[in-house]
KEKE-3310 file (N, C-alpha, C; in steps of 0.2 Angstrom, whole numbers, plus 5000, padded with zeros to 4 digits):
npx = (5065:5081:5096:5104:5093:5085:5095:5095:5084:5083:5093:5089:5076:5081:5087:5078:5066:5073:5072:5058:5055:5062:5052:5041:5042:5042:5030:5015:5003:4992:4993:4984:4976:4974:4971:4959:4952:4955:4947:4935:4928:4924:4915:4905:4911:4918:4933:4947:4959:4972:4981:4990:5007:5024:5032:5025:5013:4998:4983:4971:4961:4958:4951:4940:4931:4928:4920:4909:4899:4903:4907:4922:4937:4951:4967:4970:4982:4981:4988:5006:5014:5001:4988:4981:4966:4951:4945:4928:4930:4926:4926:4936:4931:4931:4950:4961:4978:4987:4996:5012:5012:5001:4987:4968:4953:4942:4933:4931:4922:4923:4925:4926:4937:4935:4945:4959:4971:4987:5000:5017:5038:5044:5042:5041:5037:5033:5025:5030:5033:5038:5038:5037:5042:5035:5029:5014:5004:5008:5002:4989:4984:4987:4977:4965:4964:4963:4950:4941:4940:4951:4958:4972:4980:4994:4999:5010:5023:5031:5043:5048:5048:5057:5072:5070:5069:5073:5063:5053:5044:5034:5030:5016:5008:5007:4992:4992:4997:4997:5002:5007:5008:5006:4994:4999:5000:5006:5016)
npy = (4998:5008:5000:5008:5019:5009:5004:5017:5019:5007:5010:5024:5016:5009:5018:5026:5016:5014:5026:5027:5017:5020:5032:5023:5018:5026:5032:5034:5030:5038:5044:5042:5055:5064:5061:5054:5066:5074:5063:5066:5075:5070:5061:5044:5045:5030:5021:5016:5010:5002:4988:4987:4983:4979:4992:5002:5017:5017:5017:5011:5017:5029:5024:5014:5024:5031:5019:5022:5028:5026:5014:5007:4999:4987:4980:4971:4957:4950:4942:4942:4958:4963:4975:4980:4974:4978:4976:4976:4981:4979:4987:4973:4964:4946:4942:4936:4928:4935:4939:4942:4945:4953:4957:4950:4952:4938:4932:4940:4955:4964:4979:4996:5010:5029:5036:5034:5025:5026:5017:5020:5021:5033:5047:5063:5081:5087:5075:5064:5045:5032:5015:4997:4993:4984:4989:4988:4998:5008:5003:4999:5015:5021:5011:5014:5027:5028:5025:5037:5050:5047:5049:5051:5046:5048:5040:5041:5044:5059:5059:5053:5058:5065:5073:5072:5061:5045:5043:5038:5039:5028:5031:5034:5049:5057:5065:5070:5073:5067:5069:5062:5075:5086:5089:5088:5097:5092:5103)
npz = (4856:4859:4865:4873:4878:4886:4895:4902:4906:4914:4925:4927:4935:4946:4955:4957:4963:4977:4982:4982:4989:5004:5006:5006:5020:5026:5026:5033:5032:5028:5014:5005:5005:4998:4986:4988:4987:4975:4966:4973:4965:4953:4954:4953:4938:4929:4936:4937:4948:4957:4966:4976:4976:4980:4985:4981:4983:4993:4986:4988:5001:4995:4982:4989:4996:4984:4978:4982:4974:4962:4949:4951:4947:4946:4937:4927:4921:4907:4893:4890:4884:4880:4881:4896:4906:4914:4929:4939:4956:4972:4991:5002:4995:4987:4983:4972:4969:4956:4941:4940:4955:4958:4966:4959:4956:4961:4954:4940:4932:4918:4914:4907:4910:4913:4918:4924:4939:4938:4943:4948:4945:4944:4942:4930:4932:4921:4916:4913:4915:4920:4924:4927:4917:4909:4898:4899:4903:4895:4884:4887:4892:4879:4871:4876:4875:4860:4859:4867:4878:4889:4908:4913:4928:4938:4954:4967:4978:4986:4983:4973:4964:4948:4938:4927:4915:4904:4888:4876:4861:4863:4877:4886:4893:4908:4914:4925:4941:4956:4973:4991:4996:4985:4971:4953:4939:4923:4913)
capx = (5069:5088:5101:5104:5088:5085:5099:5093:5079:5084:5097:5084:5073:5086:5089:5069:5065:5079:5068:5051:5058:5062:5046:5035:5046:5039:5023:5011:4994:4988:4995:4978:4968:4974:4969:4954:4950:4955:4944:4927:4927:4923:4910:4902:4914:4920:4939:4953:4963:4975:4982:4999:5012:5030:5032:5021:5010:4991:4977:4965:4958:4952:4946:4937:4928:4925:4916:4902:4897:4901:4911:4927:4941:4958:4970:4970:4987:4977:4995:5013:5013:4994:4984:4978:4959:4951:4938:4927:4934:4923:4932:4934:4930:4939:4955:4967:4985:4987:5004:5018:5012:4997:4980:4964:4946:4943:4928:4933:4918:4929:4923:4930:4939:4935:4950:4966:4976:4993:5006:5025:5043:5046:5037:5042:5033:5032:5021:5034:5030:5042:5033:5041:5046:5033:5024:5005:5000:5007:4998:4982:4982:4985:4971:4959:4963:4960:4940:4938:4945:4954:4960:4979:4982:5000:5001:5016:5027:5035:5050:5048:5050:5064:5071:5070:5068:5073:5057:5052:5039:5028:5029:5012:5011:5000:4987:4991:5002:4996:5007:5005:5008:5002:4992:5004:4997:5010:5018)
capy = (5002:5005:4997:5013:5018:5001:5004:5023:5016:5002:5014:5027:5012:5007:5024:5026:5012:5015:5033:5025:5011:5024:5035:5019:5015:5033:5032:5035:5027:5044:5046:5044:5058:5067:5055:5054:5073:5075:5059:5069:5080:5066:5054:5043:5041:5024:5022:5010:5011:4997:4985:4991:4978:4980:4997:5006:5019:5015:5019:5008:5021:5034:5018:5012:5031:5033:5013:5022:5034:5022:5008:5005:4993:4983:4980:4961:4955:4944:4941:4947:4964:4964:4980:4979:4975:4981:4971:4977:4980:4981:4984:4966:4958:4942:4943:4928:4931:4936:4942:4949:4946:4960:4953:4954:4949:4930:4931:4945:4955:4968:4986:5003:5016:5034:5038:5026:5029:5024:5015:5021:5018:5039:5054:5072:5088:5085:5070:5059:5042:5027:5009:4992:4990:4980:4995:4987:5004:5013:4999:5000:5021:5021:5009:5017:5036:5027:5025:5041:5050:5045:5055:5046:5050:5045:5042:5043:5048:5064:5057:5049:5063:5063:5079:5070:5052:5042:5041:5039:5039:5027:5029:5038:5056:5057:5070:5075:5066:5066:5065:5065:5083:5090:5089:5091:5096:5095:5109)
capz = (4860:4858:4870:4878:4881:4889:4900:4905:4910:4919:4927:4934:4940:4951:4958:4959:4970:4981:4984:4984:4997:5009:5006:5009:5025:5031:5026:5040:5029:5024:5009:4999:5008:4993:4979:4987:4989:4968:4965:4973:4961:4948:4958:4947:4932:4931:4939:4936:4951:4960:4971:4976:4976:4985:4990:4979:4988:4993:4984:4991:5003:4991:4979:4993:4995:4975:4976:4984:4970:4954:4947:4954:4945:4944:4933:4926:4916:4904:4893:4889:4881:4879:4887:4906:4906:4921:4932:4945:4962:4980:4996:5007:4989:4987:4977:4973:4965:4948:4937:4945:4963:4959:4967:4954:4958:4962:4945:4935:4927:4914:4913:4903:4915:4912:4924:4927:4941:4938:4950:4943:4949:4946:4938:4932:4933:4911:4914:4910:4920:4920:4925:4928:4911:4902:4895:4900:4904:4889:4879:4888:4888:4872:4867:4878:4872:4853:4859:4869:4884:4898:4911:4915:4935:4941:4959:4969:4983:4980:4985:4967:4958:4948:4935:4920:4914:4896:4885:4870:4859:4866:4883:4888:4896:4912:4914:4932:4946:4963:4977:4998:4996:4981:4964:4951:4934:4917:4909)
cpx = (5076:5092:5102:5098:5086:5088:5098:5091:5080:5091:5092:5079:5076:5085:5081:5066:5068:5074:5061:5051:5058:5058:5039:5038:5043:5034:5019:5005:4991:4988:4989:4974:4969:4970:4962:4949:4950:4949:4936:4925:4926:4919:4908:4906:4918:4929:4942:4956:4970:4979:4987:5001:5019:5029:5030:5014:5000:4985:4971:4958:4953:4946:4938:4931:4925:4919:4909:4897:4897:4907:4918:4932:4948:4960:4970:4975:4982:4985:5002:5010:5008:4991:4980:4970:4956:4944:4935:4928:4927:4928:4929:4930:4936:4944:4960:4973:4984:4994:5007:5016:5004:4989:4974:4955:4945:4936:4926:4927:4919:4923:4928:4930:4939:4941:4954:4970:4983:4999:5012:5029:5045:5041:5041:5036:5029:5026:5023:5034:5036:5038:5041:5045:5042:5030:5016:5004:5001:5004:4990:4981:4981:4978:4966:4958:4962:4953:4939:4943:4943:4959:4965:4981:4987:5002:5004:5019:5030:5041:5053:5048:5058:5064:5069:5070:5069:5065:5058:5046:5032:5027:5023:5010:5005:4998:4988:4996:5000:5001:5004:5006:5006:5000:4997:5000:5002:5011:5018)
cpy = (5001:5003:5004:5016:5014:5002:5010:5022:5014:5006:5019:5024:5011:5012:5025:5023:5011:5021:5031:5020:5015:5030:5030:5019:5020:5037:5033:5034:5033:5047:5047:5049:5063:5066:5056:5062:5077:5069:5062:5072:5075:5059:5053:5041:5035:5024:5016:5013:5003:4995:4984:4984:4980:4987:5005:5009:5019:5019:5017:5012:5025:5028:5017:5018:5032:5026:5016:5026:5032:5016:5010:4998:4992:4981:4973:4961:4948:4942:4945:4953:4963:4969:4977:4977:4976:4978:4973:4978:4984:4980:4978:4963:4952:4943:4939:4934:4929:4939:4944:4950:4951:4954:4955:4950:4940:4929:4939:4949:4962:4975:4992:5009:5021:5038:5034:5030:5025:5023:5018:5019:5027:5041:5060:5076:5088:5081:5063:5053:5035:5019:5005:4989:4985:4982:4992:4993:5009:5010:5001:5008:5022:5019:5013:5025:5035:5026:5031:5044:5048:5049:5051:5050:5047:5044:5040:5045:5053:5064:5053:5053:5063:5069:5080:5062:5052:5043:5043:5038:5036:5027:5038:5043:5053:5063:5074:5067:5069:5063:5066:5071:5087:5086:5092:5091:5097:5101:5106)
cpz = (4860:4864:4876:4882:4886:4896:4905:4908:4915:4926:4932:4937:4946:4957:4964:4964:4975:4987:4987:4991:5005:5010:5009:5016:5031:5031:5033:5040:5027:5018:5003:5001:5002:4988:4980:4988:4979:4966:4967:4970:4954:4950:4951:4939:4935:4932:4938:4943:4953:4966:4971:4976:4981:4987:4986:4985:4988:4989:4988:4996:4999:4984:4983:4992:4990:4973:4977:4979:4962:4955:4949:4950:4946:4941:4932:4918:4912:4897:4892:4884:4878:4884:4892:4903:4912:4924:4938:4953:4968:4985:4999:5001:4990:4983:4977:4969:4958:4945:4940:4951:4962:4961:4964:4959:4955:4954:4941:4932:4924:4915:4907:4907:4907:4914:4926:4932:4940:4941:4945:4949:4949:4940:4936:4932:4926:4911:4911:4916:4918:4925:4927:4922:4908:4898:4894:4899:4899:4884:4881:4890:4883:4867:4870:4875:4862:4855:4861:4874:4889:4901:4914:4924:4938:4949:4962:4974:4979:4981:4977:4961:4956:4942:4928:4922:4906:4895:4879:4869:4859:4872:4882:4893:4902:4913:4920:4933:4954:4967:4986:5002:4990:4975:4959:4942:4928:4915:4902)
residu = (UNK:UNK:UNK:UNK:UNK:UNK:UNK:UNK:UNK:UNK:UNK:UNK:UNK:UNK:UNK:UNK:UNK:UNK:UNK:UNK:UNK:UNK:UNK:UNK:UNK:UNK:UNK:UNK:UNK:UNK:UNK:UNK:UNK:UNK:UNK:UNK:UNK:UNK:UNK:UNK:UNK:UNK:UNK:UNK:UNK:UNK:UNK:UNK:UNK:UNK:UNK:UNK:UNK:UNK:UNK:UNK:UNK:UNK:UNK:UNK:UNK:UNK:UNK:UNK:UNK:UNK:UNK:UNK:UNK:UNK:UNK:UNK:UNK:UNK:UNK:UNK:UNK:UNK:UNK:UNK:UNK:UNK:UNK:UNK:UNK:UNK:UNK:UNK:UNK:UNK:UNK:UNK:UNK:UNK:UNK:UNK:UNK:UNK:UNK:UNK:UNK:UNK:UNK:UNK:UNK:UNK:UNK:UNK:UNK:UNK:UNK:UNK:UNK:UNK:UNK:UNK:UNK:UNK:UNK:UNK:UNK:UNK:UNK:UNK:UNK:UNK:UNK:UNK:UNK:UNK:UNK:UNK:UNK:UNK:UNK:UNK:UNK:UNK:UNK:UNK:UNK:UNK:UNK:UNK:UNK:UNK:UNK:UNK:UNK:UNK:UNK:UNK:UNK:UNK:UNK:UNK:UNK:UNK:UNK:UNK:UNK:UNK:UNK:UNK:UNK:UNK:UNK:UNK:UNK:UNK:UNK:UNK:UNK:UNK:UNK:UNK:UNK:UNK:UNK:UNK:UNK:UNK:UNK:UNK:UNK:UNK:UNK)
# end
């Protein structure tokens, strides 16, 4: 990635978490009745979802919801720029600390998501997704959509939306973006 780029990025980061900061702030914990209202319509496939960190907004509700009907999982950083593996998740499971603050399952037993939901810092309308900057999740889309499909779902404040974003050619599109007001599906 060039110097510029790098900088774009790290520039609409900024901006982004500024927005998502004062969307979580105004959260009112229902944010997932959405998530989990798109997620019924696919009981039973197996689910990657996650366990929010700073002021990323909550899934664990509709997770919770989907554990009843199939496999349920979490992301596990196993090293640097190496793709996510994803380890069975129940709610009130135990979970210790893992990478970057993110909590995984206290004995790990890996799976393969049919359906990732995806944390970001912003979204567009495109399908254009911006992360934390260590491209995990464009690495492990990637690999996953080299086996088979996977359904990439971005979920988000929609205060996170942004008009545009830098990206380049490995950064991986998402399939739909869910937000606490609507389903949004790429143009």
């Amino acid at each position: 990635m060039s110097d510029a780029l790098a900088a774009a990025k790290q520039a609409a980061r900024t901006a982004a978490y500024a927005r998502r900061a004062a969307a979580h702030a105004a959260d009112a914990g229902s944010a997932a009745g959405r998530l989990s209202e798109l997620l019924a319509g696919h009981r039973g496939v197996p689910l990657a979802g996650y366990v929010p960190i700073r002021s990323e907004i909550d899934p664990l509700p509709a997770m919770a919801e989907a554990s009843a009907y199939g496999p349920v999982s979490v992301p596990v950083i196993e090293a640097e720029a190496t793709p996510l593996r994803f380890a069975l998740w129940e709610p009130d499971m135990a979970l210790v600390p893992g990478p970057f603050g993110a909590r995984i399952p206290e004995r790990p037993e890996f799976v393969t998501p049919e359906i990732v939901v995806v944390p970001l810092v912003a979204f567009t309308r495109a399908g254009h997704r911006l992360g934390y900057g260590g491209g995990y999740y464009d690495r492990t889309l990637q690999a996953l959509r080299g086996r088979g499909p996977v359904f990439a779902i971005g979920f988000a404040y929609a205060a996170q939306e942004a008009p545009e974003l830098p990206h380049d050619p490995n950064d991986q599109p998402l399939d739909l973006i869910v937000t606490e007001s609507e389903v949004i599906s790429p143009q």
